[in-house]
N, C-alpha and C positions, 0 to 999 in steps of 0.2 A: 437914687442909688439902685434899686431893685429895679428900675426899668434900665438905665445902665447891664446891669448882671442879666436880663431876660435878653438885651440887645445880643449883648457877645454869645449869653448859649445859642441864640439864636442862627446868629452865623457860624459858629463852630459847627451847628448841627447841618445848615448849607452847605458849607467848606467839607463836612465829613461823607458826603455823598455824592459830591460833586464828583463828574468823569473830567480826567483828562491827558494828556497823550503822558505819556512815561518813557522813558529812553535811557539807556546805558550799554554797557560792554561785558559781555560777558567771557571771560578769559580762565588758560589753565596755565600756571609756571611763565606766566608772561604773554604766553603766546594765546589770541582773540580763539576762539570755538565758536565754526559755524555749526547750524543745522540744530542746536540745543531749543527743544519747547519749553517755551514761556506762557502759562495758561493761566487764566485768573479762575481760582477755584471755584469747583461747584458750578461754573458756566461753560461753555463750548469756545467763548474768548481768547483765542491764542495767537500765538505768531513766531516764527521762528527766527535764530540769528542769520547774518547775514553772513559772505563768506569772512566778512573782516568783523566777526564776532556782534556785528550791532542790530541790536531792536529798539522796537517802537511799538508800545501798547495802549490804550485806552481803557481808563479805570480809576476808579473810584478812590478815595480814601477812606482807607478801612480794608480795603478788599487786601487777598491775600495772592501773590504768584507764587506759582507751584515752577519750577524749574528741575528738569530733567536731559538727562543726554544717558546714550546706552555708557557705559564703562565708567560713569558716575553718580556718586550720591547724589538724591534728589533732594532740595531746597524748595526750603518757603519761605517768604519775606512779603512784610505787610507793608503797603503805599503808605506811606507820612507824608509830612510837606512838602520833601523832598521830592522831583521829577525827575535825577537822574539816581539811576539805582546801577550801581556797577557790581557784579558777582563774579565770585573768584570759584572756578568749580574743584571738586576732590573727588580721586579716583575710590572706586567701589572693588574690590579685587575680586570679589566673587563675580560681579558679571563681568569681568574682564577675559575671566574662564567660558563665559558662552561662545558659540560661534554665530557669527551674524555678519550678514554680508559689509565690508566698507566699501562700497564703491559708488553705484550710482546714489543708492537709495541714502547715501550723507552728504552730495553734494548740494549744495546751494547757486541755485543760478540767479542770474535776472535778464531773462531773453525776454521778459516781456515789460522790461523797466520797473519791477518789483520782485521783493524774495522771494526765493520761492522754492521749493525741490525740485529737481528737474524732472523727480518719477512723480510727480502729480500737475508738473505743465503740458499741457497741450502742444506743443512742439516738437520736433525732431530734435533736440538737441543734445550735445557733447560738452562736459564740463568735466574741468580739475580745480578745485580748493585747490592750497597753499601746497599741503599736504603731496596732494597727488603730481601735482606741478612737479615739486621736487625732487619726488619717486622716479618720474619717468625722464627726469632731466631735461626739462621742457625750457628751451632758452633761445627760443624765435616762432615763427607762427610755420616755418617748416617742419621743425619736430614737434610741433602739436599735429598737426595736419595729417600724421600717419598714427595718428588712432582715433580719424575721422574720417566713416565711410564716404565716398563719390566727392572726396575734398582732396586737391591735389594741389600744392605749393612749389614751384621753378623759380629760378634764378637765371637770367642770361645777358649778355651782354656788357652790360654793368653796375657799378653800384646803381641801387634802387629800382632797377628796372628787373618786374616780377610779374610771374604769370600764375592766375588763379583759376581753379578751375573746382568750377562747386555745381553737383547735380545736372551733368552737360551744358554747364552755361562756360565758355571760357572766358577768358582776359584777352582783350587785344592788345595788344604792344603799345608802351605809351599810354593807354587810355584806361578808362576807370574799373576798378577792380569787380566784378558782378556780389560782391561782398561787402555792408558799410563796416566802414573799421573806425568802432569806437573803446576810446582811452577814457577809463574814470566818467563814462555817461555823456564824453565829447564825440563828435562826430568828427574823425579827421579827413578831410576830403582827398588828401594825394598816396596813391597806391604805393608811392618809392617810403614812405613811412615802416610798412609790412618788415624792412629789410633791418630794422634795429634789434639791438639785442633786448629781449624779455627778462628781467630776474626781479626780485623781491615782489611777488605779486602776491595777489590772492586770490583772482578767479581768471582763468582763460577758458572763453566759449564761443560754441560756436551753435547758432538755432539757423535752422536751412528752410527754405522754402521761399518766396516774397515775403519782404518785411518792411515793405515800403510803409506802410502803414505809422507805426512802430519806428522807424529810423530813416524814411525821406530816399530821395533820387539815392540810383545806384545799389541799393539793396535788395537787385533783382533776384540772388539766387539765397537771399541772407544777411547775417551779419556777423562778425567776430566781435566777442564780449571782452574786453582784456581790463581787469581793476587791481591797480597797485595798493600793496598795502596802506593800510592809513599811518597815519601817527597816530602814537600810544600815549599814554597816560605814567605806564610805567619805565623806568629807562633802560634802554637795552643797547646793547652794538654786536655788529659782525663785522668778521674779517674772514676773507677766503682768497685763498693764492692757488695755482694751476697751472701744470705743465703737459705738455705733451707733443705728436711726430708734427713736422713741418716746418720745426721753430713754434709751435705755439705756446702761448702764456698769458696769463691773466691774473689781476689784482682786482678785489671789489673790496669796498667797505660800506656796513648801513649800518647808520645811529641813530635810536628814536627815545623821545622825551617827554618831558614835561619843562614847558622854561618857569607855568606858572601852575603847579598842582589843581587837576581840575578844571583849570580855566583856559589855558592857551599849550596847546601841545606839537612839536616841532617830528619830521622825518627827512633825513638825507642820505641819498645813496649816489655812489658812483662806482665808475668798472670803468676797467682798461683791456681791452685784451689786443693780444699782436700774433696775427700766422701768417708765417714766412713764403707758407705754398705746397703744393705737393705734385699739380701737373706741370710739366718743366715745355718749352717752347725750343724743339728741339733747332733751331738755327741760329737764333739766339743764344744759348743755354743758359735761359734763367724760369725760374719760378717765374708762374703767369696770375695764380690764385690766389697772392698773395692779401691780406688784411691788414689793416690797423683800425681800429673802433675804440673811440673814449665817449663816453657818456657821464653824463652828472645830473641829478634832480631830486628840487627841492620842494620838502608840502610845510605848509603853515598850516593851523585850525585851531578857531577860536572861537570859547562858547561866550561870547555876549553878555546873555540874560539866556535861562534856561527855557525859551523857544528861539533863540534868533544864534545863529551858526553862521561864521564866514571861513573858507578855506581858499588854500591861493596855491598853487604848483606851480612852479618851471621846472622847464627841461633842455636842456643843450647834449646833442653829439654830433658827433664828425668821424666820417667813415670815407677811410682813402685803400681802394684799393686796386685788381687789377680789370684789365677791359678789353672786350674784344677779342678775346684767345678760341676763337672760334677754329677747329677740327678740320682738316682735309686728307679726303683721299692721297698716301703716298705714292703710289703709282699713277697719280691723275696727270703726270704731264706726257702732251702729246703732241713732241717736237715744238713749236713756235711757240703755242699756246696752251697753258694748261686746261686741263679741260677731264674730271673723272666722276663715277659715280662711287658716291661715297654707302657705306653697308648701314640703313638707318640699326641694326642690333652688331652695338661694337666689340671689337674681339679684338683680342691683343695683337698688334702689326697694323693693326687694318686701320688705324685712324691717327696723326700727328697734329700738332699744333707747330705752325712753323712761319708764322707771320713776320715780317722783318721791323713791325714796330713793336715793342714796347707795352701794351694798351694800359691806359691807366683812369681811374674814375674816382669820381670824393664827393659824398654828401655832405651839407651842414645844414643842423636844421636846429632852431626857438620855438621854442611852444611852450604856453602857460596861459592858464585860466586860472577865473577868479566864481567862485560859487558861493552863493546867497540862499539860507535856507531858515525861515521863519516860519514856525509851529506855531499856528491857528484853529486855535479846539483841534476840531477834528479833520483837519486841511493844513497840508503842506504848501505852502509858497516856496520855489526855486529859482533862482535867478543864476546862467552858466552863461560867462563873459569867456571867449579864449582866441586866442589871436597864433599863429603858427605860420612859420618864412621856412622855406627848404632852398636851398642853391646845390643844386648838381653842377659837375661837368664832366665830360668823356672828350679822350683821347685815341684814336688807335689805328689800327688798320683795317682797310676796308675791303681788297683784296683777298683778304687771309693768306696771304702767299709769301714767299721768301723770294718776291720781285717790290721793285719799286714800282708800284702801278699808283694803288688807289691809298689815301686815306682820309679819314674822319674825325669829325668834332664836333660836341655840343656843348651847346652854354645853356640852363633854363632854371628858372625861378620863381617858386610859387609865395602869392601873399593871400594867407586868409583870416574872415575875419569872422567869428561868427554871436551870435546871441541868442540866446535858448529861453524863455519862458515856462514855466510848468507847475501846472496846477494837482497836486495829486489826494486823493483822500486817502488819511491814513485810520482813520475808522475800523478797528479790527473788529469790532461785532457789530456787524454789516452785512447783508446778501449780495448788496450793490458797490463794487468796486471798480473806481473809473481813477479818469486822469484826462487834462483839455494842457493846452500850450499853443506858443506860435514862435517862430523862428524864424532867423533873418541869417544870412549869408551873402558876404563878398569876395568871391576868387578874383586873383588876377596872374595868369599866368603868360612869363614873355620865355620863348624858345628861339634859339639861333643857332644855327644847323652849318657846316661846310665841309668842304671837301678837299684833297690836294692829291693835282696830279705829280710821279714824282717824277725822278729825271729822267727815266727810262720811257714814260707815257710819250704817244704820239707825238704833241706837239708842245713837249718840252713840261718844264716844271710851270704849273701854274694853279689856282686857289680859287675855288667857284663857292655861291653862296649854294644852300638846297633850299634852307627854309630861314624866315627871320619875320615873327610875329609875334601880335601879345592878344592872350584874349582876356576876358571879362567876363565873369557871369555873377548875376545878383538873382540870390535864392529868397522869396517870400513865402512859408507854411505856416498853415494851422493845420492842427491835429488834434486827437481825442482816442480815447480806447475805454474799454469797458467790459465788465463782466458779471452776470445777473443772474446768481444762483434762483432756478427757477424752484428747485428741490435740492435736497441734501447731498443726490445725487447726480442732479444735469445743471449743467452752467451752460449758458450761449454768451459768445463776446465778440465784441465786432468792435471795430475802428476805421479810421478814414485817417489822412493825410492830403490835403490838398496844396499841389505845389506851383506857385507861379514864377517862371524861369524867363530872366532876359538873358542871352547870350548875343557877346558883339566879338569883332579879332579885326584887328589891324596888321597889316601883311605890309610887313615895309621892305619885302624884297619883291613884288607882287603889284607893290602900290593900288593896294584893295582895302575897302572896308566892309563887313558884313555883319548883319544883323538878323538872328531869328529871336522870337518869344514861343513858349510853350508853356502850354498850364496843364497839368495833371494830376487827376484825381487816382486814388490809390485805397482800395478798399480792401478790408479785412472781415472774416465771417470767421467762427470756431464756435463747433460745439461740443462736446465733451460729457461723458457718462463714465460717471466711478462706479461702477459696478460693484465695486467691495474693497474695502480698504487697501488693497492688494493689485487691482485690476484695474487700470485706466484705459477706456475707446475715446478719440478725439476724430472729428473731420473739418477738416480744412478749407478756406479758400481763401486765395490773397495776389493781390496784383502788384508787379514793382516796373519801376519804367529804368533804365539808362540812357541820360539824356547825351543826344548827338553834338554835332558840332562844324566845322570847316575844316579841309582838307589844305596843304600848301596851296595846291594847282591841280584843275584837274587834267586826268592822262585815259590812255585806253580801259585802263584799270579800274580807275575809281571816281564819282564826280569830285565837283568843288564842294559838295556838302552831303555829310552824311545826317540820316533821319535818327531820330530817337529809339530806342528799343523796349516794349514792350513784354511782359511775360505775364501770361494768367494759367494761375497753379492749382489745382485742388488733390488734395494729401489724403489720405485715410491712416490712420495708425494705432496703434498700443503700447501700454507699456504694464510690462504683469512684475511680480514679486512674490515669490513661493519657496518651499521646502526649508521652512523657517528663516526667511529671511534669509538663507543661502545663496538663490537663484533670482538674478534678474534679467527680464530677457524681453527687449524692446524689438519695435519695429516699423517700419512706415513704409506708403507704397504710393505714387504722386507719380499725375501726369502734366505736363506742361506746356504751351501752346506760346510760341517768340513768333513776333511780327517784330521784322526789321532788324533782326540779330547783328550785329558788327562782326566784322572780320577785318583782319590788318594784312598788308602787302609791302611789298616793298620793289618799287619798279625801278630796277638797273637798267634801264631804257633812260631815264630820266634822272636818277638817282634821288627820287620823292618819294616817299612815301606816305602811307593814304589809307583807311578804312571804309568803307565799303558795307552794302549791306543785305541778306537775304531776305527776298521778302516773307518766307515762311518756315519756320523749324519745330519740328515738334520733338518731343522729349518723355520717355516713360521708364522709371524705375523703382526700386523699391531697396531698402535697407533694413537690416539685422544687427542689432547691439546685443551682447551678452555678457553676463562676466558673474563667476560659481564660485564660490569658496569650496574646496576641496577640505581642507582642514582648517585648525585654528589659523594658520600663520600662511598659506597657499592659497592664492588666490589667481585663476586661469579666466581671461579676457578675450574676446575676438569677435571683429565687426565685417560685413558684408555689404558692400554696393554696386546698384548694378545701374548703368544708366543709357539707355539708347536714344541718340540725337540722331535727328536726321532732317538732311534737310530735304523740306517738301516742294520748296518753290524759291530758285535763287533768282530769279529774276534777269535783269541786266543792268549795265553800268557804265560805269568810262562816258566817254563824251569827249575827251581831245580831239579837232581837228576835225571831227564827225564820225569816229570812231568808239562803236561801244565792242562792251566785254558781255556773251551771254551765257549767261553762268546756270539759265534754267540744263545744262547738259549736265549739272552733280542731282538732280534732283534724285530722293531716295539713294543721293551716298550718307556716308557719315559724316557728324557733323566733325572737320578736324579739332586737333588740339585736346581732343574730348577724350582721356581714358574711358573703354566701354564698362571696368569694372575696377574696384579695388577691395583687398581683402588683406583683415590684421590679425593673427593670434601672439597674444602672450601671456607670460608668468608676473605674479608678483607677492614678494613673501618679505613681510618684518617679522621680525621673533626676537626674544631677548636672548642672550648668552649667560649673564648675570644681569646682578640688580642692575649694573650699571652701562654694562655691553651689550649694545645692540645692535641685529645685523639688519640691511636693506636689500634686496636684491630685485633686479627688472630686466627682463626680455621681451623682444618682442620684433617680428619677420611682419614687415609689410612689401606688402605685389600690388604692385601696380598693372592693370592690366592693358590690354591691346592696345596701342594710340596709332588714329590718322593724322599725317601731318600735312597733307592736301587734300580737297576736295574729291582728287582724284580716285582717293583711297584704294591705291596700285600697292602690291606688295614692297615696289621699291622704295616706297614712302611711307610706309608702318613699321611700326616696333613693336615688336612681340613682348609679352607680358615682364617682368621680372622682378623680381625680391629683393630687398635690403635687412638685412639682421642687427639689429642694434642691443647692447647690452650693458649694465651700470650695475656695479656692487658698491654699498657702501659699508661702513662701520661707526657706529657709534658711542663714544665714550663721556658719560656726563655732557658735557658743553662743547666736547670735540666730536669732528664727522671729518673722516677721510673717504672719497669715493675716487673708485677707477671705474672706466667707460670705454666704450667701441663701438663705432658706428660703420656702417657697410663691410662687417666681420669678415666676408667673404671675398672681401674688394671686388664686388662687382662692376664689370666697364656699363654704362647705362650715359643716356642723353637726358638732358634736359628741355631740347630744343632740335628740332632737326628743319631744316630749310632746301626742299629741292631745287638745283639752281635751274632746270629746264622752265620752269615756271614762272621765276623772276628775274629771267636775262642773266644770272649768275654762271659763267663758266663752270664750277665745278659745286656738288652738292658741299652745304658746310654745315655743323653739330656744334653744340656747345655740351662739354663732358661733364657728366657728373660727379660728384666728390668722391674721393678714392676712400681705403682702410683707412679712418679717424681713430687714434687711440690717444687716452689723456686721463690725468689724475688730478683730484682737485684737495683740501683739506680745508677747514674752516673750524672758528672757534665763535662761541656768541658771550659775551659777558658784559 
């Protein structure tokens, strides 16, 4: 008996000193709190929430967390056998009365696939919580995108077809975004993704520089971080309905649960929204901008055993709307043939939309994963299964004229398939914090392209193909990253990604098959000095590649195969926090060096189109984030980017027939597509009214500065700088919130896209317009 009783003290006294990881939710009125310290007392042990309220600590039984956040009581709670520890926090009224900045210094990112503040990451990055998301009524990655310096988001053509433009690196048409765009820690591979709508999330960011490292091909200028809410524990729902000019209107509803308290917890949202239009197609006389967008998606999460986690999401939407309503000079016809130069900076008279089709376009797109996460001491195991189909199609005119000439169509379908491994330490009292993995991807994308002449064309009505292929590409990486407090104050981290790429396309209008491989290493270097709890210097260096591909056919223009694009980066930067936690005021300065930059075309000689590429561009700017609290409830933001592309050495191209294009004659112009600057200020103020009434208010004037839209970079082909003013009041009563909103206050005319026709065989230059006066109310209830 007495060896019995020595046995069990025995292990009790193991069991009560024993480390081991710890996790829970730490929430207020329902709603998860990020950025809240979690520190095991009397040690330097901590870690903070993530933006969806979650930690993860290592520690003992017996030991104590101390838990804090500014505007609440601080707590202590002791480890028992227990490993999930969920905290409900209380507000403190007296510090509710300080003033301390909310802005950057409470946001939680993960640009570098762990938690983390953003004002103590070594990156250039831009982040909104739940919170701030909401404030600035962030509901696509366009209107995040203007409160993100040398980051610029277009729309043209039709659904899903998006032009990005991050730190001088542009988007070509069709082709991959210079940005990886990952959903929930997934890498989604196709750029017409960018065009869905954003609501119930909880972090949207964006970290700039290469991040090939960190996130694999196509990550040449960055990446965009977007993480949707999780499921909850406790049950909640929303409803929100929305009107406003165009015909617009919207329904959403989200409900999150528990089916099994603690154990299995459910989240579904969906939205509907419909706009009618606002630019009208004066030959026609209809709305040309018209929308319809329905979305639905669903998360499952279920704890196991308290280390082993599985969770599952789908997602379905379908976006039909209009295409091709592309801008023509009205005085451009000149007798037989039309034929004008269109004003690239538009003014009222000066530009119509007068196509004699119709144009129409519609996405559909599946996507869902399955993620596996087992707690091993002091090591995460991951496992992210996710598979995703998109079907576009466009309809329109090709012409742009109010003649029966030309029109256009496409049909294209993407299937992906991907598998992600990931090994991370969650060890939070540690110097040495890493992470290893490997991943596998299969695209397969088939495009089919035509054209029709209509009855008025030369030689009568008749239907040609342009393009009709499928390609394939199969992705094989490893990767690793790491970070190695050398002192309390200098960290150095490095990582790698090594990518092995087979790309094949089958051209069944062509009767071709092609095949390249490419392997590429992708390395990462950062060091970093905290200077003082307040002051961060970081410096940088990081390589991303965008991988190439095959062209339809080659023409004067462009070959049969475009080469991969290269970018090596090195950043210097800071980020400071002073006059009590008032002031924070960032900033970075990076230069860039592109071998084999893409550039798109489009040759109405042949009606193919085809990318292309420089063989040398370089790139130097530097960015300014700030944002003050003036008072308790006033809070003034504005950001600065400056970025000068240029190309150094465009080389030559084309090959049809024996005909090349020598494009070394733009050398030391601008690189086009590339705004040289962009610049944001605004306001943001919550204040109570009473206990229960409380106001929200946001402003905010983003300029976009100078853009080339040829190589040429002739006045005729530039747009001069200009501004959009957007504004959102809301009110809040207990569980109700009414907001009204206004986007381009001013109705400014502005392009999103301008196309000189002298350059691509185009009779008359053509634009695609930007959104006019948006005004709209929304209300919503949570219970």
């Amino acid at each position: 008996m007495k060896k019995i009783l020595f046995i069990l003290m025995l292990m009790s006294i193991i069991s009560w000193g024993q480390e081991r990881t710890i996790s829970g939710i730490v929430n207020f009125n329902g709603d998860p709190l990020p950025g809240v310290n979690i520190i095991e007392k009397g040690t330097s042990n901590g870690v903070t929430t993530d933006f969806n309220g979650n930690y993860e600590i290592t520690a003992a039984t017996g030991a104590i967390l101390e838990i804090s956040y500014i505007g609440f009581r601080t707590q202590e709670v002791t480890v028992g056998d227990n490993t999930t520890i969920n905290i409900v926090m209380q507000e403190d009224a007296q510090q509710l009365d300080n003033v301390v900045v909310q802005g950057f210094a409470g946001v939680m990112g993960k640009s570098r696939k762990r938690t983390a503040s953003i004002q103590t990451t070594a990156e250039s990055v831009t982040a909104l919580n739940s919170e701030g998301i909401e404030s600035a009524g962030v509901t696509d990655v366009s209107s995040f995108s203007a409160l993100v310096p040398n980051l610029k988001f277009n729309s043209a053509q039709a659904v899903g077809l998006n032009f990005i433009t991050v730190r001088g690196i542009p988007q070509v048409r069709g082709g991959d975004a210079p940005l990886a765009f990952v959903i929930d820690g997934v890498t989604i591979p196709d750029p017409s993704l960018l065009s869905q709508e954003l609501y119930d999330l909880a972090l949207v960011e964006v970290v700039k520089g290469p991040q090939g490292a960190l996130y694999g091909k196509n990550a040449i200028g960055g990446a965009v971080n977007i993480y949707t809410k999780e499921p909850t524990n406790l049950f909640s729902n929303k409803i929100k309905v929305g009107a406003g000019n165009g015909g617009s209107y919207q329904a959403q509803f989200v409900s999150s649960g528990a089916l099994k308290k603690d154990k299995i917890f459910y989240r579904f949202s969906t939205q509907y929204k419909n706009f009618d239009g606002l630019l009208t197609n004066e030959f026609l006389n209809k709305k040309v901008d018209f929308v319809k967008d329905f979305n639905i998606r669903g998360q499952i999460k279920a704890k196991v055993t308290s280390n082993f986690t599985i969770a599952a999401t789908y997602q379905y939407f379908n976006i039909d709307g209009g295409a091709t309503y592309y801008s023509v000079n009205p005085i451009g016809f000149d007798g037989e043939f039309p034929g004008g130069v269109l004003d690239p900076n538009p003014k009222d008279g000066n530009n119509v939309i007068v196509a004699d089709v119709l144009g129409k376009s519609d996405m559909v797109n599946n996507y869902g994963n399955i993620k596996l996460d087992y707690n091993l001491n002091n090591v995460k195991i991951q496992s992210i299964t996710s598979i995703n189909n998109v079907d576009r199609s466009t309809l329109g005119d090709l012409d742009f004229l109010d003649l029966d000439l030309f029109t256009q169509g496409e049909e294209a379908s993407t299937k992906t398939f991907n598998q992600e491994l990931r090994i991370n330490n969650i060890n939070t009292d540690t110097s040495f914090d890493w992470s290893l993995g490997g991943f596998y991807q299969q695209i397969e994308k088939e495009v089919y392209q035509n054209g029709t002449e209509g009855e008025d064309a030369e030689f009568g009505p008749s239907e040609f193909d342009v393009a009709d292929y499928k390609n394939e590409t199969k992705t094989i990486a490893l990767f690793g990253f790491g970070d190695y407090k050398i002192t309390d104050k200098f960290t150095v981290s490095a990582g790698f990604r090594y990518d092995i790429d087979k790309f094949s396309q089958e051209d069944f209008l062509f009767v071709t098959n092609s095949n390249r491989d490419n392997n590429e290493f992708q390395p990462k270097l950062s060091l970093s000095y905290q200077a003082s709890k307040k002051v961060l210097f970081y410096a940088n260096y990081g390589r991303g590649y965008r991988n190439g591909g095959f062209n339809a056919d080659a023409t004067d223009l462009f070959n049969r195969e475009f080469d991969d694009e290269i970018s090596d980066n090195y950043e210097l930067g800071f980020k400071t926090t002073s006059w009590n936690d008032r002031l924070i005021f960032n900033g970075s300065v990076f230069s860039s060096k592109l071998s084999n930059q893409q550039q798109y075309i489009l040759d109405l000689n042949t009606f193919i189109a085809g990318v292309y590429n420089y063989d040398e561009t370089k790139i130097f700017g530097f960015e300014l984030e700030s944002r003050v609290r003036l008072a308790n409830f006033l809070d003034v933001f504005a950001n600065f980017g400056l970025a000068d592309a240029e190309i150094v050495e465009g080389g030559t191209t084309g090959g049809a027939d024996g005909t090349t294009t020598n494009n070394s004659a733009y050398n030391g112009k601008k690189t086009p597509f590339v705004p040289v600057s962009s610049f944001a200020i605004g306001l943001e103020s919550t204040f109570p009214i009473t206990d229960h009434l409380k106001f929200n208010g946001f402003l905010n004037l983003d300029t976009t500065g100078k853009t080339y839209w040829h190589e040429t970079n002739l006045a005729a082909n530039t747009t001069d700088a200009y501004s959009l003013l957007e504004a959102r009041l809301g009110l809040s009563y207990k569980n109700w919130k009414l907001e009204v909103y206004g986007k381009n206050l001013t109705d400014k005319q502005y392009y999103q896209e301008f196309s000189p026709g002298e350059y691509v065989g185009s009779p008359d230059d053509v634009a695609w317009r930007g959104q006019p006066l948006t005004l709209g109310t929304s209300i919503s209830v949570r219970f």
